[in-house]
N, C-alpha and C positions, 0 to 999 in steps of 0.2 A: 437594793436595786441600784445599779447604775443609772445616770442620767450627765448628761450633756446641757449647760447652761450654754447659752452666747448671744455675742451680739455681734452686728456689723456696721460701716460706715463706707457709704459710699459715693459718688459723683454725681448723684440725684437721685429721682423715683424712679423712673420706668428703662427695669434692664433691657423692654423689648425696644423701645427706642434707642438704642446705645449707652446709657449709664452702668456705671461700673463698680463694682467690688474692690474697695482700696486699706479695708482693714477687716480683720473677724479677732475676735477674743473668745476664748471657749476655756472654761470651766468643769471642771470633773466634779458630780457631787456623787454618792453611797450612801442609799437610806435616807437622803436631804440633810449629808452634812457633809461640806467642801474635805476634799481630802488632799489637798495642796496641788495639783496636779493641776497646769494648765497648759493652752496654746493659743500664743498669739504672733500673729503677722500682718505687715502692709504691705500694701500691692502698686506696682506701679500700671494703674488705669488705662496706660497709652491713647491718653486722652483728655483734654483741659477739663479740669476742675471747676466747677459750677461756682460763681459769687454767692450764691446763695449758700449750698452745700459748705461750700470752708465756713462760711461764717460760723454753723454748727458745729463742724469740727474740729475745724483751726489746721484739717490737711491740705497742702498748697501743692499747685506743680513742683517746686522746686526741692520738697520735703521727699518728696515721691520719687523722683526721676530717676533717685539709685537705689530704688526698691526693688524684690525681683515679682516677675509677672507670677499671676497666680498659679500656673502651671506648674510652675517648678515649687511651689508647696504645696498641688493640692497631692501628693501623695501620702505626705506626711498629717495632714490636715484630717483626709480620711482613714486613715489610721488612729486618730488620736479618738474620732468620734467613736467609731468602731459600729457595731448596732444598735447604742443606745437609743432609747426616746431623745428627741431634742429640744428643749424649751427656752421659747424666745419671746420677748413682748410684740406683740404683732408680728407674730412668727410668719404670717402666709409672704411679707413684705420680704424677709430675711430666707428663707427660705426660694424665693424668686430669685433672687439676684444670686445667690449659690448655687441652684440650680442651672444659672444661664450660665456662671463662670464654669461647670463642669462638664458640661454642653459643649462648651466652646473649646476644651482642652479635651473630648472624647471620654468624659468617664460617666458613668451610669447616674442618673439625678438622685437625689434622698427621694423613700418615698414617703409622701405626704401624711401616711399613717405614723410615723415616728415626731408629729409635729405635736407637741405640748404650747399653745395660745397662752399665755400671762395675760393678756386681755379677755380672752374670753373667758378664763378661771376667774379673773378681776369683776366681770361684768354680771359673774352667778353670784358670787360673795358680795357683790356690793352693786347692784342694781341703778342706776338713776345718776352714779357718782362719776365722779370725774376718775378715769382710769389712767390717766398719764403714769408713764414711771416716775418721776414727779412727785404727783399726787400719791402717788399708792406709796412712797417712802414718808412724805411725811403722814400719812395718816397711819403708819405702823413705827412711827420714829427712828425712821432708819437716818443716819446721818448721813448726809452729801454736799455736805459743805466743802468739800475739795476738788469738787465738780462745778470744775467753771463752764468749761466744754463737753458738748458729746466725747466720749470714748468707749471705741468697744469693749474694752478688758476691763475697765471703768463700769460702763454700765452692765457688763454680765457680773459683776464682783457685788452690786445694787440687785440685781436680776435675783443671785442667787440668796439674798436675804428677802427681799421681798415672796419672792417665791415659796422659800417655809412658812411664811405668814399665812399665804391665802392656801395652803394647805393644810392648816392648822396650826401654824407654828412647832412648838415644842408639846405640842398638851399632848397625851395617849387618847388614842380614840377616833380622832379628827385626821380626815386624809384623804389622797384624792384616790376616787373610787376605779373611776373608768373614763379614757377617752375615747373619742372616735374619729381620727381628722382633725377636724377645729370645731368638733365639739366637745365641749367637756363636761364632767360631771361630777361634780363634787358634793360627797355624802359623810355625814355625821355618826359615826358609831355610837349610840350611848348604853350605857349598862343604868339600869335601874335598879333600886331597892328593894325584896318583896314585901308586898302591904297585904296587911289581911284582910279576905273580905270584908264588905260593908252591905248591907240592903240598899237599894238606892230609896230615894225618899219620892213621897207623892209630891206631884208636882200642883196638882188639880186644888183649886180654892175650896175649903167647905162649904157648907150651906150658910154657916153664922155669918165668915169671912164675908160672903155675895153681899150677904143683906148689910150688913155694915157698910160694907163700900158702897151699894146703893142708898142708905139713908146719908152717907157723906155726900155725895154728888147732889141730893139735894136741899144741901145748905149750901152752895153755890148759887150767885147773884149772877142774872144772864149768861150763864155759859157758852160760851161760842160753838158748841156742837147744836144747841138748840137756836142759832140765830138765823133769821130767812133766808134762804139761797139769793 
């Protein structure tokens, strides 16, 4: 099966407030094994760069400014995804701001059923834990020690090792069963041994068993079940 890894970076949160789409990295995996194939571009924003935002990604105005506008790649862009599922870490985030840049250039949105969540797969596999991509590389010992800043080809290249992990990694058996949206569902194939019958055993104390344990409980000195309410 084909699938579509990525990631993006952009001019802040909220594409409905005016922030913007100024990088996507996208990753081709088959069967969950990268097959060298990728797409990546920046965008120029047409529009100042958040101090905050650079600081995560180190994209500046002046980095940007002879970028071309997404327009003029997202032809090529959709093409490369083609109609794979697409899997992103907090894919609803990535998929908003892609949405609004295709919006804005006239082309049809993705729809939301091709959206593969890395946090919500993260959040079934690992309940209670901290799911950052981050966290979820080292607690599968992915290395990212060359990752000083966010990058999107950076972290879909992260995205796509992480992501065989919480689908089982390499083991046979283990895989993601079914999505639905941004729910996921992730189930365990296992193959068992066959055992030969057995009778199962009485469970029930015999009569010797009773009386023994009631002449025990009465060589106990003031037992607490017989003390005054």
């Amino acid at each position: 099966m084909r699938e579509v890894i990525f990631d993006t970076e952009t001019t802040g949160l909220d594409p409905q407030g005016g922030d913007r789409l100024v990088e996507i990295g996208c990753i081709e995996m088959v069967n969950r094994v990268e097959t060298g194939r990728s797409f990546h571009a920046y965008f120029n924003p047409q529009r100042p760069m958040a101090a905050a935002a650079e600081a995560i990604h180190g994209l500046g105005d002046a980095f940007l400014a002879d970028k071309p506008l997404f327009a003029a790649k997202a032809a090529e862009l959709m093409g490369f995804l083609g109609d794979a599922p697409l899997v992103a870490h907090n894919a609803g985030f990535d998929f908003g701001f892609l949405n609004m840049e295709l919006a804005l250039c006239g082309q049809d949105p993705l729809g939301r059923e091709r959206m593969v969540d890395t946090v919500a797969l993260a959040r079934i596999r690992h309940p209670g834990a901290k799911n950052s991509l981050d966290a979820l590389c080292t607690r599968y010992g992915i290395d990212r020690s060359h990752r000083t800043k966010h990058g999107a080809l950076l972290d879909a290249e992260l995205l796509c090792q992480v992501y065989v992990e919480l689908t089982g990694g390499r083991q046979i058996g283990l895989e993601l069963a079914a999505h639905s949206g941004e729910t996921l569902i992730a189930s365990v194939t296992t193959v068992s041994a066959q055992r030969s019958y057995r009778e199962p055993r009485p469970h029930c104390a015999a009569e010797g068993e009773l009386a023994a344990h009631a002449a025990f409980l009465e060589t106990i000195e003031a037992p607490l079940w017989r003390s005054p309410a």
